[in-house]
C-alpha positions as CSV (number, residue, x, y, z in Angstrom):
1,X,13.7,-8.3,10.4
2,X,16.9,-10.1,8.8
3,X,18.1,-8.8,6.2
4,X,18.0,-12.3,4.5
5,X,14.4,-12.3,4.7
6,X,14.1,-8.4,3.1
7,X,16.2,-9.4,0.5
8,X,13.5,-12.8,-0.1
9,X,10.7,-10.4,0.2
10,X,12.4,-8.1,-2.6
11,X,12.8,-10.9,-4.6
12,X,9.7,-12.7,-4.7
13,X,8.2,-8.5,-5.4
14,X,10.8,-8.1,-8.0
15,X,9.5,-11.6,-9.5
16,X,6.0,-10.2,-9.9
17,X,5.1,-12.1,-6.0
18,X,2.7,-11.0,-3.3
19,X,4.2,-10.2,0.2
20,X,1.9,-9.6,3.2
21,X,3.7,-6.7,5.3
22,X,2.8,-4.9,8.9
23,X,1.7,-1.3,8.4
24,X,0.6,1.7,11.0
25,X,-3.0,-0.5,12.1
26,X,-3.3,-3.8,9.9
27,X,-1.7,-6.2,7.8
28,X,-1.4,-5.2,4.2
29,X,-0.8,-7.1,1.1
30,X,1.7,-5.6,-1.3
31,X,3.1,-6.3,-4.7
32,X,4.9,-4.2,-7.1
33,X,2.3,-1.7,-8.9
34,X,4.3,-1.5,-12.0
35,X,3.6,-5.4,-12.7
36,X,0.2,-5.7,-14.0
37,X,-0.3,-9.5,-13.8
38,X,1.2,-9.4,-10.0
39,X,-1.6,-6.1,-9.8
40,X,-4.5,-8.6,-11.0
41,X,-3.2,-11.2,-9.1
42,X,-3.5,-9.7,-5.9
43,X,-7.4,-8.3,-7.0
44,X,-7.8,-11.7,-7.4
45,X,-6.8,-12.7,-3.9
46,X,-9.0,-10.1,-2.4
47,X,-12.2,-10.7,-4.6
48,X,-11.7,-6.9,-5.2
49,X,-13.2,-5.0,-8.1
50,X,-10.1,-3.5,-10.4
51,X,-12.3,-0.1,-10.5
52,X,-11.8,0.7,-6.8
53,X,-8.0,1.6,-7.7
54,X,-5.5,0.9,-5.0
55,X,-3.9,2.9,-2.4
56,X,0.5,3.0,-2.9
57,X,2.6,3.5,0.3
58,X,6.1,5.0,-0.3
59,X,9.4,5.2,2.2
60,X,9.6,8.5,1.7
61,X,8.2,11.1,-1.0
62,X,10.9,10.6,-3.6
63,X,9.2,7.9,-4.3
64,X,6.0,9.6,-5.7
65,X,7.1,11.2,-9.2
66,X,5.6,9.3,-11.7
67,X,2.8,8.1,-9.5
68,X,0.9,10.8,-8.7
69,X,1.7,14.5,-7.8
70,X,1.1,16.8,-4.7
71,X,-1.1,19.8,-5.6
72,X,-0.2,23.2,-4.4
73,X,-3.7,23.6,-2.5
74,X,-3.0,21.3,0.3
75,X,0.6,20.9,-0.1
76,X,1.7,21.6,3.2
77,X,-1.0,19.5,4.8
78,X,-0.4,16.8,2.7
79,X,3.8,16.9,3.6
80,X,2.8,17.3,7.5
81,X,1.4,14.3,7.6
82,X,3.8,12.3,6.7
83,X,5.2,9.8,7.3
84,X,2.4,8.6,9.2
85,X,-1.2,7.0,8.7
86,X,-2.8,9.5,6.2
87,X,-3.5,8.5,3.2
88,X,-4.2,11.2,0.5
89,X,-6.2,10.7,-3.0
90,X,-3.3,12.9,-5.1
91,X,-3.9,13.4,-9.3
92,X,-2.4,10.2,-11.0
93,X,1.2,10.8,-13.1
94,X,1.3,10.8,-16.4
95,X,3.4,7.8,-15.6
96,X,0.5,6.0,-13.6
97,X,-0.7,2.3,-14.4
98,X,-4.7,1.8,-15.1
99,X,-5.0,-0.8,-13.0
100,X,-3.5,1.2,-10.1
101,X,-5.8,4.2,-10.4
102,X,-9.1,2.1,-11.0
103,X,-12.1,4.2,-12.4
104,X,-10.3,7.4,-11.2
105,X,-7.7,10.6,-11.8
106,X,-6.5,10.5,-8.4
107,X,-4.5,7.4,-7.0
108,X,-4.2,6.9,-2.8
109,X,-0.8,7.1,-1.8
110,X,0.8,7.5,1.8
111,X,4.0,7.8,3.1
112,X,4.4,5.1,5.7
113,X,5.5,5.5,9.1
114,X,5.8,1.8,10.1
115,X,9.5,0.8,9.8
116,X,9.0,-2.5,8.0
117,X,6.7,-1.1,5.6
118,X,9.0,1.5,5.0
119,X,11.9,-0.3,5.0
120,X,10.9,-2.5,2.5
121,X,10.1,0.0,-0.1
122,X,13.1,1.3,0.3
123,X,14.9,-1.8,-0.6
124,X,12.7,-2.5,-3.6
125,X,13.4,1.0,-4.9
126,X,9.8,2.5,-5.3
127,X,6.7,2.7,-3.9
128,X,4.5,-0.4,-3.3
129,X,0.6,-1.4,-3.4
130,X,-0.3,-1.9,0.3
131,X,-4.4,-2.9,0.6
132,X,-5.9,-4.4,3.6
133,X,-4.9,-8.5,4.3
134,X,-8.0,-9.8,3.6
135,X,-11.0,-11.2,1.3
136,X,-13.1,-8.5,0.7
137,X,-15.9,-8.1,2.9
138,X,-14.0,-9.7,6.1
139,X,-11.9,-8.0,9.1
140,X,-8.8,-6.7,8.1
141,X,-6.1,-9.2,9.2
142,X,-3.5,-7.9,12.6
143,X,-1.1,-10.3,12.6
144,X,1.0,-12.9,10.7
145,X,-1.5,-15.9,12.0
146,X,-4.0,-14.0,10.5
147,X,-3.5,-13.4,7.5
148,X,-2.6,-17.2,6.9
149,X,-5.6,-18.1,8.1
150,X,-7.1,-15.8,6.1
151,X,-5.5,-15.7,2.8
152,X,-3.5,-19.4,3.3
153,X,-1.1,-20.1,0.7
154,X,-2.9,-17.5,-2.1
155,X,0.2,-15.3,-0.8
156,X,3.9,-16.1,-1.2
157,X,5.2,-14.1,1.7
158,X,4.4,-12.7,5.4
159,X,6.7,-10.6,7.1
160,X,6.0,-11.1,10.7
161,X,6.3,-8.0,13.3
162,X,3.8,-6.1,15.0
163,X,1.2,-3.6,13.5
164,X,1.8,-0.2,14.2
165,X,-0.6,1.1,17.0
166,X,-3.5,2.5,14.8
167,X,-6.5,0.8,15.6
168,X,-8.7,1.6,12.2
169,X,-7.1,1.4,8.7
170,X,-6.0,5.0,8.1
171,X,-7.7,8.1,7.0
172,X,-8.1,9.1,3.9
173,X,-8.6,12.1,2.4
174,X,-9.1,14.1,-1.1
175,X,-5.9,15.4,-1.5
176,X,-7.5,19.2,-3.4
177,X,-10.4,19.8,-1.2
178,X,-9.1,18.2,1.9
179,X,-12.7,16.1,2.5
180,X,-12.0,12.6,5.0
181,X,-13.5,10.4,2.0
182,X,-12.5,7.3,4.7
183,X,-12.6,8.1,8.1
């Protein structure tokens, strides 16, 4: 990845823009999850229900304070399995946007092992939204082509690199009792 075309993606996230982005097993859409109208926007793109909530991948876990925070029970589970594909339901911040957590207390949050995920949260500065490239109810989308032919032009940005090697979307699981809510 350039770093000209980082820098466009940060940008046109900065801008309140949707960027399609390569994590551990699929294509996800991101946008920045403090930016409510970008937040809706995205929904929007995905026929998705604003109650589901949406899952945030960080760089790194300095990027969580605010967003949610890591409860002693599973603590060092949770820190183990990152960075990598584990995605954790963690109790929202005080700090937290509505329309992040959805209907809930918790948010879904993961620290990304895929480079260009991760380098790209880095260079925005916090944690992103990162849900599947697709309308709801279709296949996740595993490459660049496919999420344009897929989402088209409703999207402002794809970063094109490989998927990480996952096969499925990644686990999730309830951060307090450790239960696989998404296996």
């Amino acid at each position: 990845m350039t770093a000209l075309k980082l820098g466009q993606a940060v940008q046109i996230l900065k801008a309140g823009g949707i960027v399609a982005c390569p994590t551990e097993a699929v294509y996800g859409l991101s946008c920045d999850p403090l930016q409510k109208p970008a937040v809706e926007r995205l929904l929007a793109i995905k026929s998705r229900n604003i109650g589901k909530g949406l899952i945030l991948v960080a760089s790194s876990i300095e990027q969580l304070p605010g967003f949610v925070s890591i409860p002693e029970e599973n603590r060092e589970a949770i820190l183990m399995s990152w960075p990598g594909p584990a995605t954790w339901l963690l109790p929202a911040g005080n700090d937290a946007p509505a329309w992040i957590k959805g209907d809930h207390d918790t948010i879904a949050m993961r620290v990304t092992a895929h480079p260009l995920m991760a380098e790209l949260c880095e260079a925005f500065g916090h944690c992103l939204v990162s849900t599947s490239a697709n309308s709801s109810g279709e296949p996740p989308a595993r490459s660049g082509l496919q999420v344009q032919q897929q989402l088209g032009r409703q999207i402002d940005l794809i970063l094109h690199a490989e998927t990480g090697t996952t096969l499925k979307p990644t686990t999730i699981r309830n951060a307090i009792t450790g239960k696989i809510i998404r296996g």
